[in-house]
Each structure stands twice: as C-alpha cells, then as structure tokens.
C-alpha atoms as an extended CHARMM CRD file, in Angstrom:
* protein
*
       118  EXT
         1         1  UNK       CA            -33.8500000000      -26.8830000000      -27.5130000000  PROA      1               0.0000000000
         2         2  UNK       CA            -31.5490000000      -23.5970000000      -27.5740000000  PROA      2               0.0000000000
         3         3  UNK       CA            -28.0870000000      -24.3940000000      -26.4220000000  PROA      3               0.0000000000
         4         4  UNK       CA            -25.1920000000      -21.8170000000      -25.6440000000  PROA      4               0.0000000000
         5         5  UNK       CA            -22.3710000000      -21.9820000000      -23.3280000000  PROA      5               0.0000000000
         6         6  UNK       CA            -22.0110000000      -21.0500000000      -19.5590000000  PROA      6               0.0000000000
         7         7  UNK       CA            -19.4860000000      -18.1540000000      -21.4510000000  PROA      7               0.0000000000
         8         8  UNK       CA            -22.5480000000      -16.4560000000      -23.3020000000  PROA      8               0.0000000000
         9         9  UNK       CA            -24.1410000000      -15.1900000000      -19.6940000000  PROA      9               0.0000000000
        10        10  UNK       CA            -21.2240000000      -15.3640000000      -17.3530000000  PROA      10              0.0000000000
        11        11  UNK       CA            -17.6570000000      -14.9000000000      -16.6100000000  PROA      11              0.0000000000
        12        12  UNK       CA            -15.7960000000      -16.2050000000      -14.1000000000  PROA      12              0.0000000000
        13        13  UNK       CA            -12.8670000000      -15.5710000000      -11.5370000000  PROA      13              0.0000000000
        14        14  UNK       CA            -10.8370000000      -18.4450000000       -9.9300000000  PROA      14              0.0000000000
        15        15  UNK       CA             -8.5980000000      -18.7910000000       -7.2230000000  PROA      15              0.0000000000
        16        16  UNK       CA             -6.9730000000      -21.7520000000       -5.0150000000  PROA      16              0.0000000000
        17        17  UNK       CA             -6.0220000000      -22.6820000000       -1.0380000000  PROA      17              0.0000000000
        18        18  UNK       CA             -4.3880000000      -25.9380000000       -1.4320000000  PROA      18              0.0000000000
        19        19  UNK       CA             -6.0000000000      -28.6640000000       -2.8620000000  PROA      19              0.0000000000
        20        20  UNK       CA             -9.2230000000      -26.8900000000       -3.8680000000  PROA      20              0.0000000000
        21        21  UNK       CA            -10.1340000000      -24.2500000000       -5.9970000000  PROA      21              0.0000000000
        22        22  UNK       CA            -13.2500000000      -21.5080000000       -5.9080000000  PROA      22              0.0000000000
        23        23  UNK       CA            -14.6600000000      -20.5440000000       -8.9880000000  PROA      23              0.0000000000
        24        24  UNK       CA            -16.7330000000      -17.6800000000       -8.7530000000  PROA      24              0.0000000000
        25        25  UNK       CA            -19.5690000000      -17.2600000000      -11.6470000000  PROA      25              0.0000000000
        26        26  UNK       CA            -21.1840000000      -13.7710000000      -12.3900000000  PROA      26              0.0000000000
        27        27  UNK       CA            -23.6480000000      -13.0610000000      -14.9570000000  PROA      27              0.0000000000
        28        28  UNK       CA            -23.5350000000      -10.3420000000      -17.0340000000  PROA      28              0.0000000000
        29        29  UNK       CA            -26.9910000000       -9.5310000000      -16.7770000000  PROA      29              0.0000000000
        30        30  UNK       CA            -29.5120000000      -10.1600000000      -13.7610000000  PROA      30              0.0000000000
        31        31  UNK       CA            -31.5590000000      -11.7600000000      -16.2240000000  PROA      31              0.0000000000
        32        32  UNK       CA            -29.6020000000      -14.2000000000      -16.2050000000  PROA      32              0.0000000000
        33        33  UNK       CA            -29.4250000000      -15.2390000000      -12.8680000000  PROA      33              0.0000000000
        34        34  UNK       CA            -31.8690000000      -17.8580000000      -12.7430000000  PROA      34              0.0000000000
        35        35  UNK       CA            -30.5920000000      -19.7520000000      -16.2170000000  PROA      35              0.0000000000
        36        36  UNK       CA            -27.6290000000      -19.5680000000      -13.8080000000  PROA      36              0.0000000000
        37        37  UNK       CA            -28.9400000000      -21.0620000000      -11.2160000000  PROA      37              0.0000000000
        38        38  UNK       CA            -30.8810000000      -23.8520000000      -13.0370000000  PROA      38              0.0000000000
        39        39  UNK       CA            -27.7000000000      -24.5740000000      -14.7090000000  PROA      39              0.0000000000
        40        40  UNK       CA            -24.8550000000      -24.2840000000      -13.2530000000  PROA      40              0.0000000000
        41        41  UNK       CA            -25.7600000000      -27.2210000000      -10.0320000000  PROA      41              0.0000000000
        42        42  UNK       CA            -23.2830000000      -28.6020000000       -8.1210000000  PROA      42              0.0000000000
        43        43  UNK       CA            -23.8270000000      -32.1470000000       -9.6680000000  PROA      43              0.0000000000
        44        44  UNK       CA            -23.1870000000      -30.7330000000      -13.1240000000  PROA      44              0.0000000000
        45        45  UNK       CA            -20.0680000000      -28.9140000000      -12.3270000000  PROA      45              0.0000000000
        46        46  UNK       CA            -18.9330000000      -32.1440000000      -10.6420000000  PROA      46              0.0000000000
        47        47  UNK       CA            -20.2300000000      -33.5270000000      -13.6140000000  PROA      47              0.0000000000
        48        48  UNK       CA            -18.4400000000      -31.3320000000      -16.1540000000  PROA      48              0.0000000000
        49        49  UNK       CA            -14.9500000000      -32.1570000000      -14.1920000000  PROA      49              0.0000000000
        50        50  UNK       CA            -15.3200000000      -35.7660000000      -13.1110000000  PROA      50              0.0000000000
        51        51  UNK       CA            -11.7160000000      -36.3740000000      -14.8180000000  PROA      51              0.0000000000
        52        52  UNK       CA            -10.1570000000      -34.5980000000      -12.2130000000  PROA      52              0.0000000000
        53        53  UNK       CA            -12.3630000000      -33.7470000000       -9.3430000000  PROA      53              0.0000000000
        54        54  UNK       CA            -11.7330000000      -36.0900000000       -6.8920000000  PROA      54              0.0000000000
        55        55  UNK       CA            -13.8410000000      -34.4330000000       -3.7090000000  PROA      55              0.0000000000
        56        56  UNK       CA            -16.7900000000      -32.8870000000       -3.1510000000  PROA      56              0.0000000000
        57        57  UNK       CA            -18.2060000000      -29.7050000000       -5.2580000000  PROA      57              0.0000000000
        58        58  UNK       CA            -20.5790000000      -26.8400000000       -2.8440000000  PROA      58              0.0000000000
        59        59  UNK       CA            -22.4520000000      -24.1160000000       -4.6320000000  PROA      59              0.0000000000
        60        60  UNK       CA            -23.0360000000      -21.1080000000       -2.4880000000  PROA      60              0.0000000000
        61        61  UNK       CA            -25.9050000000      -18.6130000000       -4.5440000000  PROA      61              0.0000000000
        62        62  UNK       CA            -24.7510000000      -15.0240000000       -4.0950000000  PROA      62              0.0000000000
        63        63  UNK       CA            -28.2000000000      -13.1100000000       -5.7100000000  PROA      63              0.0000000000
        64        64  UNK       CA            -27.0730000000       -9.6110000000       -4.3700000000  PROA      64              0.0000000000
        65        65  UNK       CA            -23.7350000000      -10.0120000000       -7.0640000000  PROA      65              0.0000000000
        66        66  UNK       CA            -25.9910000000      -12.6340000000       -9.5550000000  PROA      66              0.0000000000
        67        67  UNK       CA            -23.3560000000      -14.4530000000       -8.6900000000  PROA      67              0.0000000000
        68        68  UNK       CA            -22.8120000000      -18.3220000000       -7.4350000000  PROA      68              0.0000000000
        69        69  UNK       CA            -19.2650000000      -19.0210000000       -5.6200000000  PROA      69              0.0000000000
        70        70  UNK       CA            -18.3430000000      -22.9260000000       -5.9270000000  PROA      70              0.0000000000
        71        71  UNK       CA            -15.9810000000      -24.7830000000       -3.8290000000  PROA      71              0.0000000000
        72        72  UNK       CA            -14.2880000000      -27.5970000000       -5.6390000000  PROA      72              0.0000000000
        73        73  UNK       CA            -12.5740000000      -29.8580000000       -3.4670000000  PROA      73              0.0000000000
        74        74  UNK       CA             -9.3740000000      -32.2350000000       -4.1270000000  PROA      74              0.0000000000
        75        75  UNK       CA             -9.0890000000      -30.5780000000       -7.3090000000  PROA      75              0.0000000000
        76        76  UNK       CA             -5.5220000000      -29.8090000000       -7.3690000000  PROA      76              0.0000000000
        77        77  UNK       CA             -3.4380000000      -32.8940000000       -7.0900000000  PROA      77              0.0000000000
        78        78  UNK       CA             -1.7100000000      -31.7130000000       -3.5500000000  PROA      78              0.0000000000
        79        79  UNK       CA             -1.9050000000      -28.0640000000       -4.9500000000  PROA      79              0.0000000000
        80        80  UNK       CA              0.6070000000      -25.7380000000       -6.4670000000  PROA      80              0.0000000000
        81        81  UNK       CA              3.3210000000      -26.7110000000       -4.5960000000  PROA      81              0.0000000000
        82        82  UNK       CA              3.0090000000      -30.7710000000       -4.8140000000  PROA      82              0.0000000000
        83        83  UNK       CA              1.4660000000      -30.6820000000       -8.1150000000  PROA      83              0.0000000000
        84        84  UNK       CA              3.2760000000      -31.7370000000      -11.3280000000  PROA      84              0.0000000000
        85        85  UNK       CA              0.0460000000      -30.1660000000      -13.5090000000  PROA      85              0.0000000000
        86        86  UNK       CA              1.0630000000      -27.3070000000      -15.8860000000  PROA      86              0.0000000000
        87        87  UNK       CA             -1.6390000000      -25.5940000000      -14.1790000000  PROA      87              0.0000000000
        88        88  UNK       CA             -0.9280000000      -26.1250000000       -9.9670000000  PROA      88              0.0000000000
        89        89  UNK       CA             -3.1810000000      -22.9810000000       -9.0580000000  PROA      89              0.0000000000
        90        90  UNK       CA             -6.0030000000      -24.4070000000      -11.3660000000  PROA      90              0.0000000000
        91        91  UNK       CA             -6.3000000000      -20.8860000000      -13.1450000000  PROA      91              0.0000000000
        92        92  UNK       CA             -7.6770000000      -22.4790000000      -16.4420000000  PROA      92              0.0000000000
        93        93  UNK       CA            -10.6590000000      -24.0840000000      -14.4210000000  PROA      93              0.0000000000
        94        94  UNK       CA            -12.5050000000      -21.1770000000      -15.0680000000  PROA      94              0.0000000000
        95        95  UNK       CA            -12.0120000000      -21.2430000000      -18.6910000000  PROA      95              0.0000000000
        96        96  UNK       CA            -12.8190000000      -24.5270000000      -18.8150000000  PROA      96              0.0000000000
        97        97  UNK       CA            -15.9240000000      -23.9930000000      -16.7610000000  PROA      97              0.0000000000
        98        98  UNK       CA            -16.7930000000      -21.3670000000      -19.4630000000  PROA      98              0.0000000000
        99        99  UNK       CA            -17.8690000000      -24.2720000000      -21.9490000000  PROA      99              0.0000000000
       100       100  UNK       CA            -20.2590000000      -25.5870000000      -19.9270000000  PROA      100             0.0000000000
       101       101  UNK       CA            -22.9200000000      -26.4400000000      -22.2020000000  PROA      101             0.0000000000
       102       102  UNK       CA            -26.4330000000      -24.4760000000      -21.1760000000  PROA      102             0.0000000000
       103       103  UNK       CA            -29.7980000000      -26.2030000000      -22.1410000000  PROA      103             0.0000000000
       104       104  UNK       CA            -32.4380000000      -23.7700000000      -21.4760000000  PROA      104             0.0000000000
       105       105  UNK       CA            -35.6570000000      -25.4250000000      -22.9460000000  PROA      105             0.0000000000
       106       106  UNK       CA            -37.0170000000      -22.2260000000      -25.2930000000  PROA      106             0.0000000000
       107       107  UNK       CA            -35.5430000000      -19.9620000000      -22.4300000000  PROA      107             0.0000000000
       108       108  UNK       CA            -34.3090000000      -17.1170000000      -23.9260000000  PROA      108             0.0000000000
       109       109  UNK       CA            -30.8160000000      -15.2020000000      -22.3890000000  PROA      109             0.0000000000
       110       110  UNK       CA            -30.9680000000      -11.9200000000      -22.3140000000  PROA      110             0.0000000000
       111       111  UNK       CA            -30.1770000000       -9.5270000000      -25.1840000000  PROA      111             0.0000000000
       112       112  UNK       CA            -26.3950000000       -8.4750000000      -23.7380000000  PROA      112             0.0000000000
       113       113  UNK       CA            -25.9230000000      -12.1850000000      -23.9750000000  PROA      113             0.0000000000
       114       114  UNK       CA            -27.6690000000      -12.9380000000      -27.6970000000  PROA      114             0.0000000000
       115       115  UNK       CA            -25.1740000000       -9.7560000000      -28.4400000000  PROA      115             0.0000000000
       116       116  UNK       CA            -21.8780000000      -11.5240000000      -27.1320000000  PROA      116             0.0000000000
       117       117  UNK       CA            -22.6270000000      -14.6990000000      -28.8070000000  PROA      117             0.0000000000
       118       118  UNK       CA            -22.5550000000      -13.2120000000      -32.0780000000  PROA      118             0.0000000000
C-alpha cells in the first residue's frame, strides 16, 4: 500500500466563528480530487482530532474549486476569547490536518504531487 500525507495533494486554509473552525482543503491538482474525496471523510477527520473535537464534523464537496470545506464543531474550547489554548482561533488545525495519513491502495497522485513529496 502507497502512503503519503493529506500535505502531498492539498493545502489548506482555516478560519474560526466561535467555537468551531472551517478548514477548507484544495488540491493542487484535479487529479487529485477524488483521492480527496475518498480520504479525507468526515469520520476520519473526526477521527484524526478525537483529542479535541468535541462536536460534530460536516464535509461539504466543492468539485468546481477540487476543494472540500469542513465544519468542525466545539473545537475551540469557548473560542478565542474564552479559550486558554495557545492557539484560540485554531490556526494550526490546518497544519495539523496536513498529516493526515493517505492510504490509496496502488492509487497513484498525480505527478505535481510525486514532485512535492520529493
């Protein structure tokens, strides 16, 4: 099995209202877009930050951008002006959403990505 990180097709944006955050994922190449989709599921995200993610986590699949926006709910203990993280807006979500691990079965990314993780 060939394994990469979320990082080798993607990048992502974040941003927070509250107690929640939105990471917004966009591949690189449109290639990509269905290793994205396979991948990157709501119950693996949730997954990926059960530590901290204490709600509810909604993918929405933007294929015009090859993009997917999710909403990650109770994230933020209170948000940035209750919380006591070092992070209260959540900014390094996306970074950490960046090491998602990808398991694409023989799937090959596309040759922008192969390039980037080299």
């Amino acid at each position: 099995m060939d394994e990469g990180l979320l990082r080798d097709i993607a990048w992502v944006h974040s941003g927070d209202k509250g107690d929640n955050i939105n990471l917004g994922v966009v591949v690189w190449d449109r290639n990509d877009y269905g290793l994205l989709l396979e991948e990157v599921t709501a119950d693996r995200v949730k997954e990926h930050f059960s530590d901290i993610c204490h709600g509810s986590v909604t993918r929405y699949e933007l294929p015009n951008l090859w993009a997917v926006n999710l909403v990650l709910t109770r994230i933020l203990d209170g948000g940035p002006a209750r919380s006591l993280r070092l992070d209260p807006q959540g900014k390094t979500l996306g970074d950490a959403l960046l090491l998602l691990p990808l398991r694409h079965d023989g799937r090959s990314v596309s040759d922008e990505a192969k390039k980037r993780q080299s």
